[in-house]
C-alpha positions in Angstrom: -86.7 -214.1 113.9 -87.3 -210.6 112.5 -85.4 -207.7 114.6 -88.6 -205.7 115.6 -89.5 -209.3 117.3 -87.1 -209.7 119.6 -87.1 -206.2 119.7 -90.4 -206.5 121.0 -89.6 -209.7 122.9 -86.9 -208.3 125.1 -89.3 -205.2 126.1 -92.0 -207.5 127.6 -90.1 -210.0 129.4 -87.4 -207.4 130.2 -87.2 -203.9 129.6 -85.1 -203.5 126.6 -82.3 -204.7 124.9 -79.2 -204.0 124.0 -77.9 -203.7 120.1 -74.6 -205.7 120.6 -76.7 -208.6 122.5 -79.7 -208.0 119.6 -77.2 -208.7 116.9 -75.2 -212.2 118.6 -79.0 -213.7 118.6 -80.7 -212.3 115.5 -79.8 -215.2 113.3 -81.7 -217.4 116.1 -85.5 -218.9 115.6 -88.3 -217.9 117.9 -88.0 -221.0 119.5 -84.1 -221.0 120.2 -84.5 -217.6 121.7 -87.4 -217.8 123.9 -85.6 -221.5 125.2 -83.1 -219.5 126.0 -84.2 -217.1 128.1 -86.6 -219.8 129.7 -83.1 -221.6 130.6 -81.4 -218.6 131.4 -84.1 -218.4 134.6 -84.2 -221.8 135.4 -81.8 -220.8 138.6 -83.3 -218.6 141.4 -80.8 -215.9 142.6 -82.1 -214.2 145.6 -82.4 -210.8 146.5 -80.5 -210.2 149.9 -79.6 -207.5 152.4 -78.1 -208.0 155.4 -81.0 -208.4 158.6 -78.7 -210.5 160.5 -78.7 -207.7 163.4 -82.4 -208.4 163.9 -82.3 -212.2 163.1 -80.1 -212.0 166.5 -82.0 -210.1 168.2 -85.2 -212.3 167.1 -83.3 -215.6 168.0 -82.5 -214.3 171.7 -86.0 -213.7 172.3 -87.4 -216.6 171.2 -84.6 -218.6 173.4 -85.1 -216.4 176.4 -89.2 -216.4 176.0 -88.7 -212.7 176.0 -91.2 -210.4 174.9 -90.5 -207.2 172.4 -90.1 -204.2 174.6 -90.4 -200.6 173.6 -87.0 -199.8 172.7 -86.4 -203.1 170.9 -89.1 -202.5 168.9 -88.0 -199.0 168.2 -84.7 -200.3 167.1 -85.7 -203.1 165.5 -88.5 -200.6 163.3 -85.1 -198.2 162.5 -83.6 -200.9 161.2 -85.9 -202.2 159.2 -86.6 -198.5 157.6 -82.9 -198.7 156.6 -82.6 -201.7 155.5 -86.4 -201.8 153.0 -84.9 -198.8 151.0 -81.6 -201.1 150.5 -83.9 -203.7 149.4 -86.1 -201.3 146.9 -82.7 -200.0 145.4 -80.8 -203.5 145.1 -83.9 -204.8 143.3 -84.3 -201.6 140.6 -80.8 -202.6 140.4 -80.8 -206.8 139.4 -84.1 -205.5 137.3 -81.8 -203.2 135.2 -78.9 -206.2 135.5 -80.1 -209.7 135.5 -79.0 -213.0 133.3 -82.4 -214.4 135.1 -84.5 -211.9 132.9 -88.1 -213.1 132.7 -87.6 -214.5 136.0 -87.6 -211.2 137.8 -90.0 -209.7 135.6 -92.4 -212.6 136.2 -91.6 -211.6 140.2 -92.1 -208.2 139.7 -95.5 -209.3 137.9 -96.6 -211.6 140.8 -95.7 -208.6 143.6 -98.3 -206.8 141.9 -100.7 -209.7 142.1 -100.0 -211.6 145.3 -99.9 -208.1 146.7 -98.8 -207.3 150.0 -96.4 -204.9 152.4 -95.1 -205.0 155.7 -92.8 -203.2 157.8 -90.6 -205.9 158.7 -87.8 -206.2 156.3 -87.1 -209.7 157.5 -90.6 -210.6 156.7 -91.2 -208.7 153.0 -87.1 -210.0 152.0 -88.5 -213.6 152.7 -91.8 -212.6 150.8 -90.3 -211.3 147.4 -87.8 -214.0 147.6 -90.7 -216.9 147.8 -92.4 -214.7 144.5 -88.9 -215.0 142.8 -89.0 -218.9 143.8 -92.5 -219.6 142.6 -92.5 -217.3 140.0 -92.3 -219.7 136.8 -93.5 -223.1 139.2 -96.5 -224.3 139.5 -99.4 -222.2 140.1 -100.7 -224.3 142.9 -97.6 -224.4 145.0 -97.4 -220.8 144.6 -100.4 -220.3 146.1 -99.7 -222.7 149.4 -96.9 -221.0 149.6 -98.0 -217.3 149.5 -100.6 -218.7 152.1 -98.0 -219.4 155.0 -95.8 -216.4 154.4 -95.4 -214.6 157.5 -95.9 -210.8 155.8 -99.1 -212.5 154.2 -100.3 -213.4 157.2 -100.2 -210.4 158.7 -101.4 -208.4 156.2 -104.4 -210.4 155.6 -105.1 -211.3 159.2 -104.5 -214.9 158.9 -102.9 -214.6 162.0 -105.8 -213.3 163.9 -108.0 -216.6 162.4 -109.3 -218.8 165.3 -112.5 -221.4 165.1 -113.9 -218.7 168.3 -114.0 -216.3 165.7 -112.8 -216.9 161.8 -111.3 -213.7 160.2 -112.5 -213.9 156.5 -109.9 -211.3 154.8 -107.5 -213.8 153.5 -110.5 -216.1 152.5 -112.0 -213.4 150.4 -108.7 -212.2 148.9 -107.5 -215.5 147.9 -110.6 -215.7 145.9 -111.1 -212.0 144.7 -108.2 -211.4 143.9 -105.6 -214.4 144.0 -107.7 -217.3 141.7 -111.3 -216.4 140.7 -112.0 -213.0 140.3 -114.5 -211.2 141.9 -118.0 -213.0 141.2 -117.2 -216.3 141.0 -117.8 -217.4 144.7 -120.3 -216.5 147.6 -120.5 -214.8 150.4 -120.7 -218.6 152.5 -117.8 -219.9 150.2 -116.0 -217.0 152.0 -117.2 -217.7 155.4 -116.7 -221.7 154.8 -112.9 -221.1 153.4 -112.1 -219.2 156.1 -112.6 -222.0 158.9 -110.1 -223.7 156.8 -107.3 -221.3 157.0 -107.5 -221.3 160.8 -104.6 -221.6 162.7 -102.5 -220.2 160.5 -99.3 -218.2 162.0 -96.0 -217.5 162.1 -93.0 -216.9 164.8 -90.8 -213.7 165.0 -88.1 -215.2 162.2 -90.7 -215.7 160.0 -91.3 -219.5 159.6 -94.9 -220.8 159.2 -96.6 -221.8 162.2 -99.9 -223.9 162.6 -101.6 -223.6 165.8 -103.4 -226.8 166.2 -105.5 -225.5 168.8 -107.2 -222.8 166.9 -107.6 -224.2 163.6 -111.6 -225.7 163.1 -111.3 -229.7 162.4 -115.6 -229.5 162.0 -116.8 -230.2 158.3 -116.9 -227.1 155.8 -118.7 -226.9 152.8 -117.1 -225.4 149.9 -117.9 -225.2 146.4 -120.2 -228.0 147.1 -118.1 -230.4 148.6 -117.8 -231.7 151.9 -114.9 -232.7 154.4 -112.5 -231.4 156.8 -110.7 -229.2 154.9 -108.0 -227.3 155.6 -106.2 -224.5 154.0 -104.2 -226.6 151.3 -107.5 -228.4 150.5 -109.3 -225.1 149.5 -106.7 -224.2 147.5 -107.1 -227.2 145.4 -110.7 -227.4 144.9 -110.2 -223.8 143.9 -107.9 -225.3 140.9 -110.5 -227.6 140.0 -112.4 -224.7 138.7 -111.3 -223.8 135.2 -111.9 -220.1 135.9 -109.2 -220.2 138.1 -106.9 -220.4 135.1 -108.7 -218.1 133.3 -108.2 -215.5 135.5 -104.7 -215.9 135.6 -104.1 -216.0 131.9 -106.0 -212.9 131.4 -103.9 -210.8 134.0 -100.4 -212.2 131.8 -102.4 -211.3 128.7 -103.1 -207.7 130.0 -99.6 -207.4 131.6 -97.2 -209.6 128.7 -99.2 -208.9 125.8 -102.0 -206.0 125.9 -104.4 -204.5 127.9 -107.5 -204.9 125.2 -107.9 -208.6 125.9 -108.2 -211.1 122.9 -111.0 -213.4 124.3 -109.8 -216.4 121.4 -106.4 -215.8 123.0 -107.2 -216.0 126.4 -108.8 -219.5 125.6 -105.7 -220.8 124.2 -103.9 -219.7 127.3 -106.5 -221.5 129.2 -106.4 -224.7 128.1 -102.4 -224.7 128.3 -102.6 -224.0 131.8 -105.4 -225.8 133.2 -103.6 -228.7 132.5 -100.8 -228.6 134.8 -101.1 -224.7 136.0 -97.1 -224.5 135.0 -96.2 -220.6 135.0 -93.3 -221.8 132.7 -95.5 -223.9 130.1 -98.2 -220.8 129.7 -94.7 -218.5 129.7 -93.7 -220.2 126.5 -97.1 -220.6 124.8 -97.8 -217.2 124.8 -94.2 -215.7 123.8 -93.8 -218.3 120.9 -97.6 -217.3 119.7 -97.3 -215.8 116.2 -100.2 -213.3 117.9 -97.7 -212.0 120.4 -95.8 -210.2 117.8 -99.0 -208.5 116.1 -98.3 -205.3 114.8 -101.3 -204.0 117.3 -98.9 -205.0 120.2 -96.0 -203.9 119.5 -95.1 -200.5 121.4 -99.4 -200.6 122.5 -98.4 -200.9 126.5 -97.5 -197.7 128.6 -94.6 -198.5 130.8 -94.9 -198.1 134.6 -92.6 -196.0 136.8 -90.8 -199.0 137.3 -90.5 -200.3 133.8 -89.5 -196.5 132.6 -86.8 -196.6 135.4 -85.0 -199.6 135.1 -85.5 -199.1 130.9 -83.8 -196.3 131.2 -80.9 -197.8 133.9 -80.7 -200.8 131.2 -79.4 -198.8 128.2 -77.6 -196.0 130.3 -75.9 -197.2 133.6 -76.8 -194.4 136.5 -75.5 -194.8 140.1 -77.7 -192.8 142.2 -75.1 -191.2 145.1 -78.1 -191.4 147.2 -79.8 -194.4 147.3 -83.0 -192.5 148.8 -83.6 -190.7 145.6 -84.2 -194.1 143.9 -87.2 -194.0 146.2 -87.8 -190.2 145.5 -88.6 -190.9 141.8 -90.5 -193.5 142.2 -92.9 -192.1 144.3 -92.9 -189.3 142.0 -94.0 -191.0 139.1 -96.0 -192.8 141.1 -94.8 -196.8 142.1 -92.9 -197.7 144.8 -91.2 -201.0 145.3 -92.0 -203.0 148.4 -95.2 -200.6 149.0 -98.2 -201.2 147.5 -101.2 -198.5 147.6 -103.6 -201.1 148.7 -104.1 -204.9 148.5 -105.4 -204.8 145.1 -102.6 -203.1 143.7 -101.3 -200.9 141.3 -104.3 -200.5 138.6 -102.0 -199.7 135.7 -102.4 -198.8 131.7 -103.5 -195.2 131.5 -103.4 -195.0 135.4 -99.6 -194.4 135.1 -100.2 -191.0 133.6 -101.0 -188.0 134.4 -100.1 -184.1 133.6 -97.6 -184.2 136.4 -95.9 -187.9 136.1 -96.0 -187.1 132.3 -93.8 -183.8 132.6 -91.8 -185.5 134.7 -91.5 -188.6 132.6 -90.0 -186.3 129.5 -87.4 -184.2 131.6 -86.0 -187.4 134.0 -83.5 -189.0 131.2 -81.8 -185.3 130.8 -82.1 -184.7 135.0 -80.4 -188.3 135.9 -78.3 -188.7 132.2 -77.0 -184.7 131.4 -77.7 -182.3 134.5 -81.1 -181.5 133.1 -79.9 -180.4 129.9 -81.6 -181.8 126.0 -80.6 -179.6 123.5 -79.6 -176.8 122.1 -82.7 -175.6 119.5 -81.2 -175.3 115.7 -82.3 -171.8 115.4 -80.6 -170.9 118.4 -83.9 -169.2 120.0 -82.8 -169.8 123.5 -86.1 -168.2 124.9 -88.1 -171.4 123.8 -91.0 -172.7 125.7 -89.0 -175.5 125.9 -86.2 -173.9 127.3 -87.8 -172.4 129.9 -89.9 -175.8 130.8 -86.2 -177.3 131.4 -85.3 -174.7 134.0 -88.2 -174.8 135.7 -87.6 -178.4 136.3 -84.1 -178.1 136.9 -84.9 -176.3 139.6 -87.4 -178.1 141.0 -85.8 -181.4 140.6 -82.3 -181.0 139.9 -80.9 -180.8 142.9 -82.8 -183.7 143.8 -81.1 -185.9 141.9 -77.3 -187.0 142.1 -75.8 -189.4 139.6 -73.0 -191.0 137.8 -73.5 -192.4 134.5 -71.8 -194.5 132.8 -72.0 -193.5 129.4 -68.7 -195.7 128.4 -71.4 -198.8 128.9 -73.9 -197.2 126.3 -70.7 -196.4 123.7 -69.8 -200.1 124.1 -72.7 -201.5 123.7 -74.1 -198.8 120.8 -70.8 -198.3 118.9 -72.2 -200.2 115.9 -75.5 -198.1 115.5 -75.5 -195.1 113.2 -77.1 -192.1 114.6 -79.8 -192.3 112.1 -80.6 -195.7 113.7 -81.3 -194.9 117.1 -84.8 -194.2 116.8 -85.2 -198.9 116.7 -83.9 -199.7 119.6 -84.4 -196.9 122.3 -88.1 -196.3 120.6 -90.7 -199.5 121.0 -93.1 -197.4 118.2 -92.8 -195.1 115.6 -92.7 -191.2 116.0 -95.5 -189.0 115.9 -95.3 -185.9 113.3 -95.0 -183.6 115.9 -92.1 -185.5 117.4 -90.2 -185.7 114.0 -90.8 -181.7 113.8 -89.4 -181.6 117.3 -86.0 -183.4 117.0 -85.3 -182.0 113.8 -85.0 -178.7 115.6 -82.6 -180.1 118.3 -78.9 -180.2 117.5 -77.8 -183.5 117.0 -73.6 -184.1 118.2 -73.7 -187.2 119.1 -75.5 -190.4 120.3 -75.6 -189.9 123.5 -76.9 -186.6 123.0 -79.4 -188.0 120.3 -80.2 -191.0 122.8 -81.7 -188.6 125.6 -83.5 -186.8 123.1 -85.1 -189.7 122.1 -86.3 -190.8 125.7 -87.4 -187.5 126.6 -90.4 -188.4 123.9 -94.0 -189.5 124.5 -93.2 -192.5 122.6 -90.6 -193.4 124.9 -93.3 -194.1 127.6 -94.6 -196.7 125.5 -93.1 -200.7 125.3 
């Protein structure tokens, strides 16, 4: 398999990868590798922080019949506060880390399809760990599953669905958004799937709950078919539809491979996963296509905030001695783990960018790798646009930010790379003119030096 390949592999299914691991695997087939990395995720790690002060606090009251007071609630919401920014920071952390590789970046792909927030940490930890679970199963499980989740449920209103009065935002979701695509049902399909969901709950540790006494056991008619159907059952005339698979495939294609869609390559998708709706199967069709390593894809995709952070974390190691600022950034650049802008998501592509996310993009690998600093400029004219652009932002961000890198991790891994190398495996495409004019004004000591350099590019925004 040619280097640029697995090159390219590595930055979809991951976010990068490393020259020492690039050169143990080059001599492997497209096949071995991509087996490989399918095995390497058939386990499910999950992603834990401690909640068992309000897993107590939740078991007494359900023993006692208690209700939440005031204060409880107070305590239990400081908790939770604390505890979601452990849980952002530990998972940019097994993102940046992981033997499961295209395991967490298929859950990091599903969070921003099954979208949803809450501000119960014992709810959204039990949430992102059912993603991770399901995230190369079966499509249809996936879906059930995502169904009875208690942070689903109450984002969606599930909870609040009674055959008095239906609540139809699940209904419509699950269809919009979830399987179909907006379009491909009506307003009574809506109404109809609702009654089905019915019933639907949870109690205060989270587990599934169906309240028999509210769900509607009356006939419903969806997608022109009849019977007493219940949640489960809508879900699975929903897979009947071959659309449903469709519209799946087309959100890998536009995450995976590009976001200009190949409508012949979204039909061979298709018919791989219609068959069995396996997350794995379509997983391996589509990164052992020939068509996935196209020249047109390779380095096509802009990264997301979270994809540029976590990049950057993978090929330099940086401890943040405040985990808050982990959260800082991302809001900055605009994605935040665990907290969606709305239940359609993040729209990504060119959304990502924008004249202040883009400066800030260019100057973060010199604020968290080198205390703000590039380069020196050749000519040594240190009143530079440039060199005034880095102070400005040194001040504005600099103190902001408080690392430790690990740049023995980068030597280790990089001691085999001459300089002149560098430019493969940091950059996914090649350099612009104006970027060649631009580093060949810089003063080049070192790698490391050269390495920040080289992510404070435009091109490095691109995978």
């Amino acid at each position: 398999m040619k280097v640029k390949h697995i090159q390219h592999l590595y930055r979809r299914i991951g976010f990068g990868i490393l020259p020492s691991i690039l050169e143990t695997i080059s001599a492997k087939s497209k096949s071995q590798i991509v087996d490989d990395l399918i095995k390497a995720s058939n386990n499910t790690t999950t992603l834990e922080v401690d909640i068992s002060e309000i897993k107590d606090i939740f078991g007494g009251m359900m023993m006692s019949g208690s209700k939440l007071d005031a204060d409880t609630r107070r305590k239990i919401q400081k908790i939770s506060r604390k505890k979601q920014v452990e849980l952002n920071v530990s998972w940019i952390n097994r993102l940046a880390s992981t033997p499961e590789l295209l395991r967490e970046k298929m859950t990091l792909f599903w969070a921003n399809h099954f979208v949803c927030e809450d501000n119960s940490i014992v709810y959204i930890q039990q949430f992102n760990n059912t993603l991770r679970q399901h995230a190369l199963g079966n499509f249809g499980d996936f879906v059930k599953a995502i169904s009875k989740e208690a942070a689903m449920t109450k984002y969606l209103n599930t909870k609040q669905n009674r055959k008095q009065k239906p609540n139809e935002n699940f209904a419509r979701e699950l269809m919009e958004l979830f399987t179909l695509g907006e379009g491909h049902y009506t307003e009574q399909d809506i109404k109809e799937s609702a009654r089905a969901f019915t019933g639907y709950s949870h109690n205060l540790r989270g587990e599934f709950v169906f309240k028999k006494r509210q769900h509607d056991y009356t006939d419903k008619t969806f997608f022109e078919e009849i019977g007493n159907f219940n949640g489960n059952d809508i879900i699975d005339i929903i897979l009947k539809k071959r659309q449903c698979a469709k519209f799946i495939c087309t959100k890998v294609y536009r995450y995976f491979v590009n976001d200009v869609v190949d409508e012949a390559h979204i039909d061979m998708m298709t018919d791989v996963f219609y068959k069995d709706y396996s997350i794995e199967n379509l997983m391996r069709f589509v990164l052992t296509s020939n068509w996935f390593y196209d020249d047109k894809n390779i380095g096509s995709k802009i990264k997301s905030p979270v994809e540029f952070l976590v990049g950057l974390k993978h090929t330099v190691p940086v401890t943040f001695k405040n985990r808050k600022q982990v959260l800082q950034i991302q809001r900055l650049l605009g994605q935040t783990l665990l907290d969606p802008p709305n239940v359609a998501g993040w729209k990504g592509g060119r959304n990502w960018i924008d004249s202040n996310t883009i400066m800030l993009r260019l100057k973060l690998p010199s604020l968290l790798l080198n205390n703000a600093y590039i380069s020196n400029i050749k000519n040594g004219n240190r009143d530079a646009m440039i060199e005034t652009k880095k102070q400005q932002f040194k001040k504005k961000y600099g103190k902001r930010f408080n690392t430790e890198t690990n740049w023995g991790y980068f030597k280790k891994h990089y001691k085999n790379i001459a300089l002149q190398d560098m430019e493969a495996h940091i950059l996914a495409c090649s350099l612009s003119e104006d970027a060649k004019t631009y580093l060949q004004s810089l003063q080049k000591v070192s790698k490391q030096e050269y390495c920040i350099q080289l992510m404070s590019l435009p091109e490095y925004q691109m995978c």
